[in-house]
MARMI-461371 format. One record per atom (N, C-alpha, C): residue number from 1; residue in three letters; atom name; y, z, x. Coordinates in steps of 0.001 Angstrom, whole numbers, plus 500000, padded with zeros to 6 digits. Atoms other than C-alpha are relative to their C-alpha. Layout:
BEGIN
<pt><k>NUM</k><r>ALA</r><a>CA</a><Y>Y</Y><Z>Z</Z><X>X</X></pt>
...
end
This chain:
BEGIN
<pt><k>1</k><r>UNK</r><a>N</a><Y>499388</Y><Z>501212</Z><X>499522</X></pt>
<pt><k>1</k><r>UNK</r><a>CA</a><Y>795674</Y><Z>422146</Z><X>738558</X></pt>
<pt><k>1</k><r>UNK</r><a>C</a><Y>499061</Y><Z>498824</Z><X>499736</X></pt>
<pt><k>2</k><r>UNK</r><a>N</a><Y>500872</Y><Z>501176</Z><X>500092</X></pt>
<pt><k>2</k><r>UNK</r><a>CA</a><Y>794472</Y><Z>418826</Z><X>737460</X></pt>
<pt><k>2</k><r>UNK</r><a>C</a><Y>499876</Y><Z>498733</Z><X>501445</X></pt>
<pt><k>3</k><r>UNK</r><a>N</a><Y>499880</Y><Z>501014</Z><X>498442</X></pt>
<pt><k>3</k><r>UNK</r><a>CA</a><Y>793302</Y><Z>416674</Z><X>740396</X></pt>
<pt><k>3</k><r>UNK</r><a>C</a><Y>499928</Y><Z>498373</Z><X>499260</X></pt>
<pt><k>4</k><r>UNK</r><a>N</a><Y>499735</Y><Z>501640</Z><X>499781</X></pt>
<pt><k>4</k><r>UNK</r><a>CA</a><Y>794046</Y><Z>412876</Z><X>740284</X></pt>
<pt><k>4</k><r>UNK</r><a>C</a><Y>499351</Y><Z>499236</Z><X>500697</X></pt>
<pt><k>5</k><r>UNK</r><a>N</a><Y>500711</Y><Z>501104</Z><X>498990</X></pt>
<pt><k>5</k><r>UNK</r><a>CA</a><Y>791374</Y><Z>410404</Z><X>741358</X></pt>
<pt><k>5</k><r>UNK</r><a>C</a><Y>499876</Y><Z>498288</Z><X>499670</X></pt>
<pt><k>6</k><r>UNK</r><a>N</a><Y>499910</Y><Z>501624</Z><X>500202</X></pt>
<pt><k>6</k><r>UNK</r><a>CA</a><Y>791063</Y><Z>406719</Z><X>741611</X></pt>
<pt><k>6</k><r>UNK</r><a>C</a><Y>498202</Y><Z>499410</Z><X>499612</X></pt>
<pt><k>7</k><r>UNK</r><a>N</a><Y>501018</Y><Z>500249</Z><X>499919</X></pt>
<pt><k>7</k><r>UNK</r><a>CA</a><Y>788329</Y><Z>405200</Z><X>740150</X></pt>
<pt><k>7</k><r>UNK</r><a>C</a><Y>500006</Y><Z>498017</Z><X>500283</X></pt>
<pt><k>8</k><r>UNK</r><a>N</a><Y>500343</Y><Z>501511</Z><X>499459</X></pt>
<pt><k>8</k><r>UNK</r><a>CA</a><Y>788211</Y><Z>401796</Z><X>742190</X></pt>
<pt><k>8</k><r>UNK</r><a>C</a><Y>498831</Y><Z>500082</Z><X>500440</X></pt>
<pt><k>9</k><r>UNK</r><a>N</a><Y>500855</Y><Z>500495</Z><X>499698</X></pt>
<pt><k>9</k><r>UNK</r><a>CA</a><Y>784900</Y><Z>402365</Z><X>742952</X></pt>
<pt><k>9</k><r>UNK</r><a>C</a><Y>499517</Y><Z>499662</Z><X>498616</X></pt>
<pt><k>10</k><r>UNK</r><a>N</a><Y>500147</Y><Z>500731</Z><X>501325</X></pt>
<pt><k>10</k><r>UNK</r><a>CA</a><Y>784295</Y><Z>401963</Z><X>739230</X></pt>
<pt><k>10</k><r>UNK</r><a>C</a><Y>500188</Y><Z>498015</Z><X>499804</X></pt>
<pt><k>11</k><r>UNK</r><a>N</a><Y>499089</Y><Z>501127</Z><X>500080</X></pt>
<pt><k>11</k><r>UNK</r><a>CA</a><Y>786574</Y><Z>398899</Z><X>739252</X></pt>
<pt><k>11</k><r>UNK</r><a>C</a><Y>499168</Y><Z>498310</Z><X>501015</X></pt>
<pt><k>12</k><r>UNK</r><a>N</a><Y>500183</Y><Z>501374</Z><X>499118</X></pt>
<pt><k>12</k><r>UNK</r><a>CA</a><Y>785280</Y><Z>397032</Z><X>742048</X></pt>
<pt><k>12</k><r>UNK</r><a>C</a><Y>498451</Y><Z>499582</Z><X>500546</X></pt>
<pt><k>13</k><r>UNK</r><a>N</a><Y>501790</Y><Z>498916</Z><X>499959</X></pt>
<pt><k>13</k><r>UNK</r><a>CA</a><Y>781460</Y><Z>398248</Z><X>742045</X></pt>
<pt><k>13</k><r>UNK</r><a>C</a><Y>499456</Y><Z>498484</Z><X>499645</X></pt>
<pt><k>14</k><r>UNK</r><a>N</a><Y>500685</Y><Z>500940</Z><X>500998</X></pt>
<pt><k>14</k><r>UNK</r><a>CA</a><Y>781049</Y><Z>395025</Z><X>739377</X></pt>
<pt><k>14</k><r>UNK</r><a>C</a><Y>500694</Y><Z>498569</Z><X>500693</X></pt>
<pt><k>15</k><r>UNK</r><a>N</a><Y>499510</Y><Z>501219</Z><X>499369</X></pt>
<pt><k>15</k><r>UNK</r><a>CA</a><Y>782509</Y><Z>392225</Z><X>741986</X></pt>
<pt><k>15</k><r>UNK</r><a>C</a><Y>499407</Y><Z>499108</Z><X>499690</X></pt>
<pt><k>16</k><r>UNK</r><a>N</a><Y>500667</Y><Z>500662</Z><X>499940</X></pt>
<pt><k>16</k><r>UNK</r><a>CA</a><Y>779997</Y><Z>390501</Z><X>742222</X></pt>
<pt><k>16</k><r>UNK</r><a>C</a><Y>499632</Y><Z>498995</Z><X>498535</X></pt>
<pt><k>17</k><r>UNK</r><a>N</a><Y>500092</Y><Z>500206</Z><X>501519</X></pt>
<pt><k>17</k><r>UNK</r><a>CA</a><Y>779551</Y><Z>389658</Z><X>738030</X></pt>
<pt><k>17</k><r>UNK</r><a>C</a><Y>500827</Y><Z>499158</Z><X>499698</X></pt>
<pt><k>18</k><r>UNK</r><a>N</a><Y>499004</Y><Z>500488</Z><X>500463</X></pt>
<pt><k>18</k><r>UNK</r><a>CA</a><Y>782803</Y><Z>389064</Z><X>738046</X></pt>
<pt><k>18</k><r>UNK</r><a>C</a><Y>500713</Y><Z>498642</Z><X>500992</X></pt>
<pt><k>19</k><r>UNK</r><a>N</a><Y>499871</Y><Z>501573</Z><X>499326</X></pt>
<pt><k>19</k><r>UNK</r><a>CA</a><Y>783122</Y><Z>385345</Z><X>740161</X></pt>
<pt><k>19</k><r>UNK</r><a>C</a><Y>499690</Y><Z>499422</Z><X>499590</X></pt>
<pt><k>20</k><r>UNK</r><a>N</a><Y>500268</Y><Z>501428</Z><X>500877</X></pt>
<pt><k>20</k><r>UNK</r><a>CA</a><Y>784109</Y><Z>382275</Z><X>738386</X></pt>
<pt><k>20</k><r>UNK</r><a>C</a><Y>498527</Y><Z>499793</Z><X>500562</X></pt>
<pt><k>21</k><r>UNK</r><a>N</a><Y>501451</Y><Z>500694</Z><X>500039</X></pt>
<pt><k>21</k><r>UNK</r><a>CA</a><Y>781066</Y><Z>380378</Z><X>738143</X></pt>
<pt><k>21</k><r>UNK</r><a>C</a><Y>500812</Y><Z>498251</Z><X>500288</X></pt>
<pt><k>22</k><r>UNK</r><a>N</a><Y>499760</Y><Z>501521</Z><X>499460</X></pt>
<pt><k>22</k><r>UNK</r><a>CA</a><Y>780860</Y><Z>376559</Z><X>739472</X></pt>
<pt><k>22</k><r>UNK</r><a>C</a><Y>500985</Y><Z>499719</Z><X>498988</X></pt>
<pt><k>23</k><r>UNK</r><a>N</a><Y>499508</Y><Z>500701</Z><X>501670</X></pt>
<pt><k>23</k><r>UNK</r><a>CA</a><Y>781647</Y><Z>375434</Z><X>736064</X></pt>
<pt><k>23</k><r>UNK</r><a>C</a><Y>501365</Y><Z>500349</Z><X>499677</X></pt>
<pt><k>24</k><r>UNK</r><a>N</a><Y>498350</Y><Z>499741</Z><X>499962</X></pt>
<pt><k>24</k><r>UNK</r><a>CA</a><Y>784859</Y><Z>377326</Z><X>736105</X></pt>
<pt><k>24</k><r>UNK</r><a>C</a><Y>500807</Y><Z>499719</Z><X>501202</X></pt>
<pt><k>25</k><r>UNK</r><a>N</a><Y>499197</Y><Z>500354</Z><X>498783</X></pt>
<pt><k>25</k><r>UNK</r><a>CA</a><Y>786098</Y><Z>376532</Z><X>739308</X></pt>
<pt><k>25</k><r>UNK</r><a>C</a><Y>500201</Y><Z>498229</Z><X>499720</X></pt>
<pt><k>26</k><r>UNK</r><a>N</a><Y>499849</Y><Z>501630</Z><X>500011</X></pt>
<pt><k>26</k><r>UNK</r><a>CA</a><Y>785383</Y><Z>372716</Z><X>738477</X></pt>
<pt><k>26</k><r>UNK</r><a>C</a><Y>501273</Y><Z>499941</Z><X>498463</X></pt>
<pt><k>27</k><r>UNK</r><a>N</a><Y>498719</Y><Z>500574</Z><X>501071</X></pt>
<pt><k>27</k><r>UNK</r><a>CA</a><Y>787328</Y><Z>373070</Z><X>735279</X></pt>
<pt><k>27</k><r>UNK</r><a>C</a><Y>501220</Y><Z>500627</Z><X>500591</X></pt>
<pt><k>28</k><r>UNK</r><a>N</a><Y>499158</Y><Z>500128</Z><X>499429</X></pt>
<pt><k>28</k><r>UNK</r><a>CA</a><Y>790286</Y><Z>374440</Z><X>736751</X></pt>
<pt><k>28</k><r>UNK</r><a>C</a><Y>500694</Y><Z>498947</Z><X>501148</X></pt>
<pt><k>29</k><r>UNK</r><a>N</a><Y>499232</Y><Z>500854</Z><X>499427</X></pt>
<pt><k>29</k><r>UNK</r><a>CA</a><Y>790378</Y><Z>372045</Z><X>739420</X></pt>
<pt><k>29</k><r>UNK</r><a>C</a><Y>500195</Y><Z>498879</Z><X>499379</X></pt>
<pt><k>30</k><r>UNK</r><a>N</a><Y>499934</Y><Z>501400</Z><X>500998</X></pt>
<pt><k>30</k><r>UNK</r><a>CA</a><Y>790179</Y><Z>369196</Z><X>736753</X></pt>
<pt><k>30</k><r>UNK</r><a>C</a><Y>501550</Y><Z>500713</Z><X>499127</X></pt>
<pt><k>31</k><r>UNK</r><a>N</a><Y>498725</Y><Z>499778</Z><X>500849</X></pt>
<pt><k>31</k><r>UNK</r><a>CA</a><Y>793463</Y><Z>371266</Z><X>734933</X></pt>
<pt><k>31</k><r>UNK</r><a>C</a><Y>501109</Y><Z>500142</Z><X>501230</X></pt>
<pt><k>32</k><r>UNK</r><a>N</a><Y>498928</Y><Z>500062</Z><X>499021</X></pt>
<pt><k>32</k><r>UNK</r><a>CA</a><Y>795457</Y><Z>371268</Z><X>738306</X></pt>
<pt><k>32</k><r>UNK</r><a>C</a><Y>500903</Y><Z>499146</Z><X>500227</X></pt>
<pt><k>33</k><r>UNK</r><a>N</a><Y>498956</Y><Z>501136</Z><X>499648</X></pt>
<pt><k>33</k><r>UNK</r><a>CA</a><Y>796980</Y><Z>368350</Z><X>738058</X></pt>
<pt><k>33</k><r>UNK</r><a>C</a><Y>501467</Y><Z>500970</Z><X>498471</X></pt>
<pt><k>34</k><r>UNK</r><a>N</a><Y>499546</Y><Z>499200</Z><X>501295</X></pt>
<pt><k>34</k><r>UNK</r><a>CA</a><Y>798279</Y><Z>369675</Z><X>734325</X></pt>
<pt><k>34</k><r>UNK</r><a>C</a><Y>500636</Y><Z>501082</Z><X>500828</X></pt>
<pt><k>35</k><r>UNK</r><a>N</a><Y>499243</Y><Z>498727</Z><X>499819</X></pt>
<pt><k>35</k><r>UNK</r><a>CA</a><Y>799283</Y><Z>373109</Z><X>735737</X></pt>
<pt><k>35</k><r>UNK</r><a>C</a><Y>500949</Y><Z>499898</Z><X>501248</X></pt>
<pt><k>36</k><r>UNK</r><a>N</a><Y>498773</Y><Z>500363</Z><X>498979</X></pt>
<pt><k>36</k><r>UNK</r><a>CA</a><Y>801031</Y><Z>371605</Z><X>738885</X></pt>
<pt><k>36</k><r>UNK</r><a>C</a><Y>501546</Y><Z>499546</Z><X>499102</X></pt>
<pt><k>37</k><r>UNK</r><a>N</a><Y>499114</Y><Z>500545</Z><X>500544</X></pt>
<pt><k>37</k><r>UNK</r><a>CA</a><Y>803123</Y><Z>369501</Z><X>736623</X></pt>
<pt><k>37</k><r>UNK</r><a>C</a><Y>500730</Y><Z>500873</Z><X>499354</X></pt>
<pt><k>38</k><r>UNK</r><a>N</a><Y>499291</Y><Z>498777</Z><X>501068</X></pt>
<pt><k>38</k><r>UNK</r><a>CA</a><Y>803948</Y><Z>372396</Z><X>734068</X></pt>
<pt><k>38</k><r>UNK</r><a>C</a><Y>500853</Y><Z>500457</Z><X>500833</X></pt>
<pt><k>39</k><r>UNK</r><a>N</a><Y>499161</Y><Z>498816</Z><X>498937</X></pt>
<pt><k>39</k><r>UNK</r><a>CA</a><Y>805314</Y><Z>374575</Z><X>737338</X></pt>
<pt><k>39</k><r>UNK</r><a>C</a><Y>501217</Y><Z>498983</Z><X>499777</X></pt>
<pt><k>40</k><r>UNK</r><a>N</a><Y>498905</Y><Z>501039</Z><X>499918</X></pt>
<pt><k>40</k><r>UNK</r><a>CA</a><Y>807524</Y><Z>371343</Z><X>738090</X></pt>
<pt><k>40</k><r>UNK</r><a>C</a><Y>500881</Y><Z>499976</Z><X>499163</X></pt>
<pt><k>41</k><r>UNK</r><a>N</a><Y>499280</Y><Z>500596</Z><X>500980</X></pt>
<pt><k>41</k><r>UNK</r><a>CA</a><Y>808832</Y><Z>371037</Z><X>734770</X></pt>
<pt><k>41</k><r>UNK</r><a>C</a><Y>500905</Y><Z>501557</Z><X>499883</X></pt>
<pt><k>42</k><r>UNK</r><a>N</a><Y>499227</Y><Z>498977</Z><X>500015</X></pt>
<pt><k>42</k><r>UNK</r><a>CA</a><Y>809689</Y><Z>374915</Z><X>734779</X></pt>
<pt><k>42</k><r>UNK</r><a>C</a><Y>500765</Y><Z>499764</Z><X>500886</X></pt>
<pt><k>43</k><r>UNK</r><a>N</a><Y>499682</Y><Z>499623</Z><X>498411</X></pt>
<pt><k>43</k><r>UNK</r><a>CA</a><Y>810836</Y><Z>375239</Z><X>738125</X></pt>
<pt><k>43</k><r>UNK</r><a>C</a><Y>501603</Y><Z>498810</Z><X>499479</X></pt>
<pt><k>44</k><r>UNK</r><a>N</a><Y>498676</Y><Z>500376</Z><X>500645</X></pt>
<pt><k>44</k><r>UNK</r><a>CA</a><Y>813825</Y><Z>372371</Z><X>736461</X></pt>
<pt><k>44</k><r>UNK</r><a>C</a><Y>500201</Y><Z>500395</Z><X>498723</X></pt>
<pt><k>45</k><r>UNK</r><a>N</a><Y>499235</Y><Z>499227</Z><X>501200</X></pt>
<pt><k>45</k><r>UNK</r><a>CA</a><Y>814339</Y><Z>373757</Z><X>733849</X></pt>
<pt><k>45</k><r>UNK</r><a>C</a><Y>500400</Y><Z>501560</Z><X>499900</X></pt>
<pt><k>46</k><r>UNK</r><a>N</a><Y>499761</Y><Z>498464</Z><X>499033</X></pt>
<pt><k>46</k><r>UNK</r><a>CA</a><Y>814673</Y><Z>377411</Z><X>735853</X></pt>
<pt><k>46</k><r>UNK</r><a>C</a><Y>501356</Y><Z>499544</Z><X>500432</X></pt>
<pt><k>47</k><r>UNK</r><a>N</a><Y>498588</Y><Z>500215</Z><X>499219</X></pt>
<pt><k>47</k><r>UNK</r><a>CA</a><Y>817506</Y><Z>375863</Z><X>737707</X></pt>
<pt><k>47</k><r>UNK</r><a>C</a><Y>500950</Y><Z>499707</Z><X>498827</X></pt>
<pt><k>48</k><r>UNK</r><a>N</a><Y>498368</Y><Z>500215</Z><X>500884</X></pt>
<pt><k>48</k><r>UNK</r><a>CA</a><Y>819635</Y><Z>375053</Z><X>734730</X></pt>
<pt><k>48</k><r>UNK</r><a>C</a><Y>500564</Y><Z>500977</Z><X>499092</X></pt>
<pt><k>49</k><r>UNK</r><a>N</a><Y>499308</Y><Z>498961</Z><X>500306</X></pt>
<pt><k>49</k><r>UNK</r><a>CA</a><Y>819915</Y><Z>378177</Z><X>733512</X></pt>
<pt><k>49</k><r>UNK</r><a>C</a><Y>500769</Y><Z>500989</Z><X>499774</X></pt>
<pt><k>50</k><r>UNK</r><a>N</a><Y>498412</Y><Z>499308</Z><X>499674</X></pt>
<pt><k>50</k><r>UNK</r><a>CA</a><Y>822710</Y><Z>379576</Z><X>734999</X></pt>
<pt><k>50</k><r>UNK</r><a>C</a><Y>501206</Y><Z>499312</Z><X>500318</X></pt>
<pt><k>51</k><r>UNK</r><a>N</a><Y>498457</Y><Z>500544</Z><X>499450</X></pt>
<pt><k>51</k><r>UNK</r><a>CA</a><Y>824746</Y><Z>376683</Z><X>734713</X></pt>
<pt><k>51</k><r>UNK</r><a>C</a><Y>499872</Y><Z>498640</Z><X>499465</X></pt>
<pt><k>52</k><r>UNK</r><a>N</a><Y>500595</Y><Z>501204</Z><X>500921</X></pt>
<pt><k>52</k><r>UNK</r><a>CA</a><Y>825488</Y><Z>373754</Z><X>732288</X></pt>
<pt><k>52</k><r>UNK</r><a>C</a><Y>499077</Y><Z>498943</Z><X>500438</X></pt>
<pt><k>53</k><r>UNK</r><a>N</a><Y>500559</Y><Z>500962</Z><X>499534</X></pt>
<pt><k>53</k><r>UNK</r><a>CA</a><Y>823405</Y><Z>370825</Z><X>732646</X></pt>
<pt><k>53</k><r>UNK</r><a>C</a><Y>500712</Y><Z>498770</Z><X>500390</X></pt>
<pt><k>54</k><r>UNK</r><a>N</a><Y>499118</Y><Z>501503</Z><X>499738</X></pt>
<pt><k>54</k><r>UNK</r><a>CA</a><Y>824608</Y><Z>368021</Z><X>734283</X></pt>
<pt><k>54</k><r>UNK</r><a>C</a><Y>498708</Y><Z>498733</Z><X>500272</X></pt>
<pt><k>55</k><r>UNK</r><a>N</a><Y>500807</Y><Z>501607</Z><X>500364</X></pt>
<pt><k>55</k><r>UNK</r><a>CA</a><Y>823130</Y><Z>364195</Z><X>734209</X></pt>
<pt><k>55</k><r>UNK</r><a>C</a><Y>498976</Y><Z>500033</Z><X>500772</X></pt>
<pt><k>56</k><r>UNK</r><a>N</a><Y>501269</Y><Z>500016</Z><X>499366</X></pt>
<pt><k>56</k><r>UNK</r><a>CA</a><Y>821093</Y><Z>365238</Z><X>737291</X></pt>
<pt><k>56</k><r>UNK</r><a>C</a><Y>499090</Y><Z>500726</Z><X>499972</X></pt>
<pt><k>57</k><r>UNK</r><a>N</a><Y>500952</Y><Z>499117</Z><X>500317</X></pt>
<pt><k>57</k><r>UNK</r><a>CA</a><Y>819339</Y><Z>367834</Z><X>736005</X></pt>
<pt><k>57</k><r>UNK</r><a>C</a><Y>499287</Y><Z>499715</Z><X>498974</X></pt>
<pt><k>58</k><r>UNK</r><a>N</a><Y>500486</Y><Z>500659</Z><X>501054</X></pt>
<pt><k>58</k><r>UNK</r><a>CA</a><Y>818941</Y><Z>366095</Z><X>732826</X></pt>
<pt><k>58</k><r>UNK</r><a>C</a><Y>498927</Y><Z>498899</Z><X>500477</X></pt>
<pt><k>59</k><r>UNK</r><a>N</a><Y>500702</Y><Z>501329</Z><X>499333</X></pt>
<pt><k>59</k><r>UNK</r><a>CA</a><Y>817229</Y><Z>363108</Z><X>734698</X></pt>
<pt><k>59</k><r>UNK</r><a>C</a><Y>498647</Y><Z>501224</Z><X>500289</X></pt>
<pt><k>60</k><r>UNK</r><a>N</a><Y>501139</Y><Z>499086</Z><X>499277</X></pt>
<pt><k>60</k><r>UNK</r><a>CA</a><Y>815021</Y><Z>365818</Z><X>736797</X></pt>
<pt><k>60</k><r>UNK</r><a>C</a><Y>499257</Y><Z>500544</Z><X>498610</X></pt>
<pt><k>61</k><r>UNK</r><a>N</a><Y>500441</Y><Z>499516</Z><X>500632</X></pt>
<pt><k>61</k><r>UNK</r><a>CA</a><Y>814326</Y><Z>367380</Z><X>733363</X></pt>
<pt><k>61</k><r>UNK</r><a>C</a><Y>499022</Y><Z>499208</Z><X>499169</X></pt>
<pt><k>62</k><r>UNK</r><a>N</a><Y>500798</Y><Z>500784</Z><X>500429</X></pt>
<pt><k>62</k><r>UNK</r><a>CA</a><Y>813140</Y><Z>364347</Z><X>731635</X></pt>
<pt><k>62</k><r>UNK</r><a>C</a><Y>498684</Y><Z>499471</Z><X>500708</X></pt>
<pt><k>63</k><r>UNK</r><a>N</a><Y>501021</Y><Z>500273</Z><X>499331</X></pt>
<pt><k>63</k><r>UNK</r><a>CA</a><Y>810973</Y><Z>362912</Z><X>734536</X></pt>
<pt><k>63</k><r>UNK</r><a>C</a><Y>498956</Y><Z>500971</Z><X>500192</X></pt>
<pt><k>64</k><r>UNK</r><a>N</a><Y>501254</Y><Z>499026</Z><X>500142</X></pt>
<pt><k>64</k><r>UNK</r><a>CA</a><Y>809326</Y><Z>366492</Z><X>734746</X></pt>
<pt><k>64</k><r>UNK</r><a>C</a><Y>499620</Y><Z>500099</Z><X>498988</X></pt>
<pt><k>65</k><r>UNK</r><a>N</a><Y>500681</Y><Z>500125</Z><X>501316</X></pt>
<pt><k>65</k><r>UNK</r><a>CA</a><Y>808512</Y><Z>366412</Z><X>731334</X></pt>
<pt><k>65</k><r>UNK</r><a>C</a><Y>498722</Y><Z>498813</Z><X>499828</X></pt>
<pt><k>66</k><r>UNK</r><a>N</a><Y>501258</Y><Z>501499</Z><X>500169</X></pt>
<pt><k>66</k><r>UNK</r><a>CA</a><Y>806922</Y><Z>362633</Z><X>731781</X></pt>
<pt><k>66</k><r>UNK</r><a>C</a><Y>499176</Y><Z>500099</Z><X>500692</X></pt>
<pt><k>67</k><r>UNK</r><a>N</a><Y>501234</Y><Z>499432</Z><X>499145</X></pt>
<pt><k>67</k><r>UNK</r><a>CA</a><Y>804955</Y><Z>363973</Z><X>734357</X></pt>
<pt><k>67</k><r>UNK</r><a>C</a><Y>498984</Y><Z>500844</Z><X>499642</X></pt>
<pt><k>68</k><r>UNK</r><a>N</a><Y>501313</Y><Z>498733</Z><X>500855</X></pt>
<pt><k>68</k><r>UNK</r><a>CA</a><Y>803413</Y><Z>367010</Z><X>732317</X></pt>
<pt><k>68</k><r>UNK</r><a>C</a><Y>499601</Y><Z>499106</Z><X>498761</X></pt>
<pt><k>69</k><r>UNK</r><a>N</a><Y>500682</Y><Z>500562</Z><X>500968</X></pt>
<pt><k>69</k><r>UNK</r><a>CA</a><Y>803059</Y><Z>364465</Z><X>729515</X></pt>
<pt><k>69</k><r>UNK</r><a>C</a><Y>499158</Y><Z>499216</Z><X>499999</X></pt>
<pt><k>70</k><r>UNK</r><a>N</a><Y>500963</Y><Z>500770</Z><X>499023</X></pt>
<pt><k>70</k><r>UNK</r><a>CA</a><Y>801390</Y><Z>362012</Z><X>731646</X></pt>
<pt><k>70</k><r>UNK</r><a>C</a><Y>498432</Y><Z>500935</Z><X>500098</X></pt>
<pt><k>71</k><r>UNK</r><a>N</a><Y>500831</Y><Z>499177</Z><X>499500</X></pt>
<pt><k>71</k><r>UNK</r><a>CA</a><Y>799099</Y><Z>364767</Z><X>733167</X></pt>
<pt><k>71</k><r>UNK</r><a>C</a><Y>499315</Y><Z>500575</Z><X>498154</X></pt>
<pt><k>72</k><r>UNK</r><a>N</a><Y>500483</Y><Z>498945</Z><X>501260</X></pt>
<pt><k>72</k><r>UNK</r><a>CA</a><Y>798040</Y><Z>366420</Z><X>729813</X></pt>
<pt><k>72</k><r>UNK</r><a>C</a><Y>499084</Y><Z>498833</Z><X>499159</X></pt>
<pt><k>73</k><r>UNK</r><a>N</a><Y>501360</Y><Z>500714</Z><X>500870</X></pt>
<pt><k>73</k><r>UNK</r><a>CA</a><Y>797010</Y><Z>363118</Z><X>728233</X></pt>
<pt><k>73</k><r>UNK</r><a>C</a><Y>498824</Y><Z>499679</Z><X>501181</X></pt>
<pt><k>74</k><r>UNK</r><a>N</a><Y>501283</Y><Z>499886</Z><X>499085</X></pt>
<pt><k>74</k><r>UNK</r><a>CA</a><Y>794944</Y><Z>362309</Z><X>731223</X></pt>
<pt><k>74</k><r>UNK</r><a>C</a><Y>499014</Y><Z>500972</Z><X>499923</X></pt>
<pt><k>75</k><r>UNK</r><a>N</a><Y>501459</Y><Z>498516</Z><X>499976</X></pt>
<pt><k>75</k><r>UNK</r><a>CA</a><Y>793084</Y><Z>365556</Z><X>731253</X></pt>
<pt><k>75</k><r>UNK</r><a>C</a><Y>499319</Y><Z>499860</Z><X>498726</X></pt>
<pt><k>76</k><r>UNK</r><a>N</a><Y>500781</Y><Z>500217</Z><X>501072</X></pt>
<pt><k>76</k><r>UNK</r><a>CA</a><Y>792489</Y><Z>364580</Z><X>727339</X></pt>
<pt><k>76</k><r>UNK</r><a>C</a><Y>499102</Y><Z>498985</Z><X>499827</X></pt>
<pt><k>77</k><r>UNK</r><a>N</a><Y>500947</Y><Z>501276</Z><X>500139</X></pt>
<pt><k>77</k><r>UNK</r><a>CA</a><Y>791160</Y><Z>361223</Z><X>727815</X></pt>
<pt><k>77</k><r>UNK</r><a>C</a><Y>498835</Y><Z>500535</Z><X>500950</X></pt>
<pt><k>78</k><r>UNK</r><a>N</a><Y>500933</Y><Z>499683</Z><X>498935</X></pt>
<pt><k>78</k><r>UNK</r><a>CA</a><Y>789049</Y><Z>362463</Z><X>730852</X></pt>
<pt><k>78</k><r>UNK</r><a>C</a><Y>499034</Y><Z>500935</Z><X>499281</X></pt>
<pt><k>79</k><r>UNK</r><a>N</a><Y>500697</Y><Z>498704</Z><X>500382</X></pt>
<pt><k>79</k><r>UNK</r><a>CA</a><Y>787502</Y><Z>365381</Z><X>728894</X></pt>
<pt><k>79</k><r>UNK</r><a>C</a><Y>499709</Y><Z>499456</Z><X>498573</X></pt>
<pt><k>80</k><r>UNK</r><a>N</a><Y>500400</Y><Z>500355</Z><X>501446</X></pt>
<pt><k>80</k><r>UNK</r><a>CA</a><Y>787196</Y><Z>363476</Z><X>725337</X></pt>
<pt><k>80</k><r>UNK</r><a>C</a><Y>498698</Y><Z>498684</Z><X>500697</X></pt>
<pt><k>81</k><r>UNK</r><a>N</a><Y>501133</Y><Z>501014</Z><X>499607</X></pt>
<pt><k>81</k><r>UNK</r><a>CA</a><Y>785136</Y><Z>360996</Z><X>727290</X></pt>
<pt><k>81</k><r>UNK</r><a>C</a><Y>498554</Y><Z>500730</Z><X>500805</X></pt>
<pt><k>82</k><r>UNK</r><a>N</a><Y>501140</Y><Z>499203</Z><X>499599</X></pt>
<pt><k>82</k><r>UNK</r><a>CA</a><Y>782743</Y><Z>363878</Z><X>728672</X></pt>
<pt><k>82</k><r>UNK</r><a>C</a><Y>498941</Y><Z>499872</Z><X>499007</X></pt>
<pt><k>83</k><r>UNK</r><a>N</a><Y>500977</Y><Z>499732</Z><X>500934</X></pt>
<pt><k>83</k><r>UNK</r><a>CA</a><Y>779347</Y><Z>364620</Z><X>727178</X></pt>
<pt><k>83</k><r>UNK</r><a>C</a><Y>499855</Y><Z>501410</Z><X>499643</X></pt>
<pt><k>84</k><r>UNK</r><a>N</a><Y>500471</Y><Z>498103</Z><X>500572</X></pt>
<pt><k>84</k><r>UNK</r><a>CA</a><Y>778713</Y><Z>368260</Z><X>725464</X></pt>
<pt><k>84</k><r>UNK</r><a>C</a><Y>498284</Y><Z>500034</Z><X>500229</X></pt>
<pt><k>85</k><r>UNK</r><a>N</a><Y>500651</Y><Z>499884</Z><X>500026</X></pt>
<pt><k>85</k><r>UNK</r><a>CA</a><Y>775699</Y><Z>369247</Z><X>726290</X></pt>
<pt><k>85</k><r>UNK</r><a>C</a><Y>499517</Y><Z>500335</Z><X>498575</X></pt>
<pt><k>86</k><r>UNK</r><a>N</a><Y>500529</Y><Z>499750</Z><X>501224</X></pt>
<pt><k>86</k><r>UNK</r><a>CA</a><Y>773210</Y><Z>369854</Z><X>723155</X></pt>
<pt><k>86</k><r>UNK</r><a>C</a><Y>500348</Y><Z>499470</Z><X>498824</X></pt>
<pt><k>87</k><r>UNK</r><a>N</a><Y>499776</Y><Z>501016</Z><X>500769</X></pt>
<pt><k>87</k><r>UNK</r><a>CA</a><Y>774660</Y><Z>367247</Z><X>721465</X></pt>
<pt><k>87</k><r>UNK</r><a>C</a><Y>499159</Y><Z>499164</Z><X>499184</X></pt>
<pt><k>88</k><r>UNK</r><a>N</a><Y>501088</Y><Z>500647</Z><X>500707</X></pt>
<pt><k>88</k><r>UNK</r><a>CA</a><Y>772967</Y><Z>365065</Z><X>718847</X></pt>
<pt><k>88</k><r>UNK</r><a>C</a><Y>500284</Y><Z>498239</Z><X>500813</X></pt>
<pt><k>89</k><r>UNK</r><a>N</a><Y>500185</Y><Z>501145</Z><X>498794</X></pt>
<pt><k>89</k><r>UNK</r><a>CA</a><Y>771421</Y><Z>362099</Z><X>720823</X></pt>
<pt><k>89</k><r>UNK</r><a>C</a><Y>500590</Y><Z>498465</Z><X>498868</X></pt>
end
């Protein structure tokens, strides 16, 4: 009989390794605005799926769009105006 074991102590042994680092927690919260907006824009465009579009969904669909397009160049201007480290001075 073959026995069946779990290896979560394998799995979870390496916790500690595995936690974003500052640096990733700060860039995510700098892409939150971006990934809020995206949900938004799904989340209308989820609802019209099961059912033609009408003018107010169209409206909702456009404004969530100008919102993720909004949000996306922001995060580019904000992040093209950063410095790279090891850069030539």
């Amino acid at each position: 009989m073959s026995h069946i074991v779990t290896v979560q102590d394998a799995v979870t042994a390496f916790a500690d390794w595995i936690e974003p680092t500052d640096a990733e927690l700060d860039a995510i919260e700098q892409e939150s605005p971006l990934i809020l907006a995206e949900v938004d824009l799904l989340d209308a465009q989820i609802k019209t799926l099961d059912r033609p579009v009408n003018e107010v969904d169209a409206r909702r669909i456009r404004r969530a769009r100008n919102r993720f397009l909004a949000a996306r160049r922001d995060l580019a201007n904000r992040t093209a105006g950063a410095s790279v480290p090891g850069g030539a001075a």
